[in-house]
N, C-alpha and C positions, 0 to 999 in steps of 0.2 A: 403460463404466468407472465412471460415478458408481453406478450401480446396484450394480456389485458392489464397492464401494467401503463402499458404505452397508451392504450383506450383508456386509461381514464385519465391521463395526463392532457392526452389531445381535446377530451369533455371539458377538461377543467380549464383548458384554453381558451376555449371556445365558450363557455357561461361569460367567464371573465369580460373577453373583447365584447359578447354580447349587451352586456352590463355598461363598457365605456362606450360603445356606439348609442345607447340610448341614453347614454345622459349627455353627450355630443349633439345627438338630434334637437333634446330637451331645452339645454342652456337657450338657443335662440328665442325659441319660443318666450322660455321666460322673462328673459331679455324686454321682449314685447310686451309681455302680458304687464310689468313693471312699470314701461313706459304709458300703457293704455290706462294704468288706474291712475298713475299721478295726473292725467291730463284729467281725468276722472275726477278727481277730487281738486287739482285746480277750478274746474270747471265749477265745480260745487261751490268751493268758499268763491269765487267770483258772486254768484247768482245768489249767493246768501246774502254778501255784501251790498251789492246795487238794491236788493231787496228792501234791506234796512234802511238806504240812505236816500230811498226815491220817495218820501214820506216824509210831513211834516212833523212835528212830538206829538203825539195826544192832544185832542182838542176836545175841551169839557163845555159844552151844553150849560153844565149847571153852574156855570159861573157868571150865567145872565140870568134873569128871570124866568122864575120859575112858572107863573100863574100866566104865563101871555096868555093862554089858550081864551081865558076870561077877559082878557081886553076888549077894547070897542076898536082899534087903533092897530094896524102895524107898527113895528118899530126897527127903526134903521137904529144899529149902535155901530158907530163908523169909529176906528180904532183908536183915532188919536184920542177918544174921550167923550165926540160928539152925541148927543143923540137927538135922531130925525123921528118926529111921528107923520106918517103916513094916513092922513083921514079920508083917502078916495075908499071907495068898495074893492076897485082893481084899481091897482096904482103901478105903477113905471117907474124902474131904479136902473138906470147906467150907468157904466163906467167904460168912460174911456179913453184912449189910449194911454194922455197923459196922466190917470189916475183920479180924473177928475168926476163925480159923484152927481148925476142929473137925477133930477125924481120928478116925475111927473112933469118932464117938459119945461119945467120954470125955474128950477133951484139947482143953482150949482154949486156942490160944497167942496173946496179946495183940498185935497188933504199933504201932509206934508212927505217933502221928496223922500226925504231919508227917510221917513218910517214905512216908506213904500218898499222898500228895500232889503228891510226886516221878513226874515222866513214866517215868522209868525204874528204879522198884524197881516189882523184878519176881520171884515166886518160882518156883522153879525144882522141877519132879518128873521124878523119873529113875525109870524102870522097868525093870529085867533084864527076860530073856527067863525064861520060863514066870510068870510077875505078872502079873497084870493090877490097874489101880487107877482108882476113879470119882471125878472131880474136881465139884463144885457152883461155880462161877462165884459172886461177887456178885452178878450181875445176873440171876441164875437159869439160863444156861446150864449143860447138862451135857454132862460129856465124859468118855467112856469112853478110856481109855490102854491098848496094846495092851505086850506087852512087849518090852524094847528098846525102848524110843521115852522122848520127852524132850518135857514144852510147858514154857514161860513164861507167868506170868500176871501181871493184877497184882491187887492185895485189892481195888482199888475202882476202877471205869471212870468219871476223871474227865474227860475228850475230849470232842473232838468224835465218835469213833470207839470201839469195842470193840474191842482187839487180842491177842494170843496167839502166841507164836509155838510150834510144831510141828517136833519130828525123829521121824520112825518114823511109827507108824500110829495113829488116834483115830477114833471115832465124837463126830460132836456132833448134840444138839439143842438149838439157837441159838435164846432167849428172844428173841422177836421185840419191838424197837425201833424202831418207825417211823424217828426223829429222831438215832438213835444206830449205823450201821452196825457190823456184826463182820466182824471180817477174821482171817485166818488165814493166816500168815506159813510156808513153810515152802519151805526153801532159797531159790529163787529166783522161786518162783510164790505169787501171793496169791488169795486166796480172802474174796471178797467176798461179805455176805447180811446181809439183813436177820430174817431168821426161818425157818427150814427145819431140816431133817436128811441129814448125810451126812459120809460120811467122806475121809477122807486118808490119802493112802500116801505118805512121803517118807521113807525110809532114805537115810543118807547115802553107802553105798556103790549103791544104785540107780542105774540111769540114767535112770531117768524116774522123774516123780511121778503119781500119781494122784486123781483123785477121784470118786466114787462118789454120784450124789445117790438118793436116797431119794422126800422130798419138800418142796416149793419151789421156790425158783429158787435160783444162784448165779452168780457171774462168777467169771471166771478174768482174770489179769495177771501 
């Protein structure tokens, strides 16, 4: 009886120690595993954040004309209020550097400093069908506009981002910015790059959009 008395005393010692050695081993781990989610979920609300704030607010199509598609005419509506009609077949819109609006080689429309500066003045070209019209970006992007279709721009890319938004169909080739992404807005999907060529298909009566790469890379979201 002392013997097995003594055996289960020395058992019960030994469960015991066995029980604090493993939550000794444990603690570190956890320790770790604690640290690896916070950076985890820091990580998250970061990428959530930058998400949300690398975008311009909502930009509605329908708050210009509805019928362009039935025009004989492009139309430039440059933000301060202006609007330009475009009577070529294929016509030429730049902008540049200083913000300043060339169309077709001969008209240069001034626009003003401070509303350049505004996140959201933004001008607006509308292309009927059988038009086609070539846009020069500030930043040196080019974008071919297909007819029936609609972008947003703005005169000067002050962001953290390049943004444009797209109805209908365009070719771009995106002046590559290391430091400066272009994105390309159109309905519901964006179109993310740093420097490449390719186009976009988003009519509004479509059900699907498309995009077409050429060359480079892009993201889709």
């Amino acid at each position: 009886d002392d013997i097995w008395k003594l055996w289960q005393s020395i058992d019960a010692f030994h469960s015991s120690n066995e029980r604090f050695n493993f939550r000794k081993r444990l603690l570190p781990l956890m320790k770790y595993a604690a640290t690896f989610l916070l950076v985890c979920t820091m990580g998250a609300a970061i990428g959530l954040y930058l998400s949300r704030n690398d975008s311009f607010h909502p930009f509605q199509f329908s708050d210009y004309a509805a019928g362009f598609q039935e025009m004989n005419d492009a139309i430039l509506h440059v933000f301060d209020g202006q609007t330009i009609v475009l009577e070529r077949d294929q016509s030429l819109v730049e902008v540049n550097q200083t913000g300043e609006i060339v169309v077709n080689q001969d008209k240069v429309y001034n626009s003003d400093t401070d509303g350049i500066m505004k996140r959201n003045s933004l001008n607006v070209l509308s292309v009927p069908f059988g038009r086609k019209t070539q846009v020069e970006l500030a930043d040196g992007t080019k974008v071919w506009l297909n007819g029936g279709s609609r972008i947003a721009f703005p005169s000067a890319f002050n962001g953290k981002v390049r943004e444009v938004f797209l109805e209908g169909e365009a070719y771009f080739e995106v002046a590559r910015i290391q430091i400066q992404p272009f994105l390309v807005h159109a309905n519901e999907v964006r179109v993310k790059v740093l420097g490449t060529s390719f186009t976009v298909t988003a009519f509004a009566n479509d059900e699907k959009i498309e995009t077409v790469l050429l060359e480079g890379r892009v993201s889709l979201s």
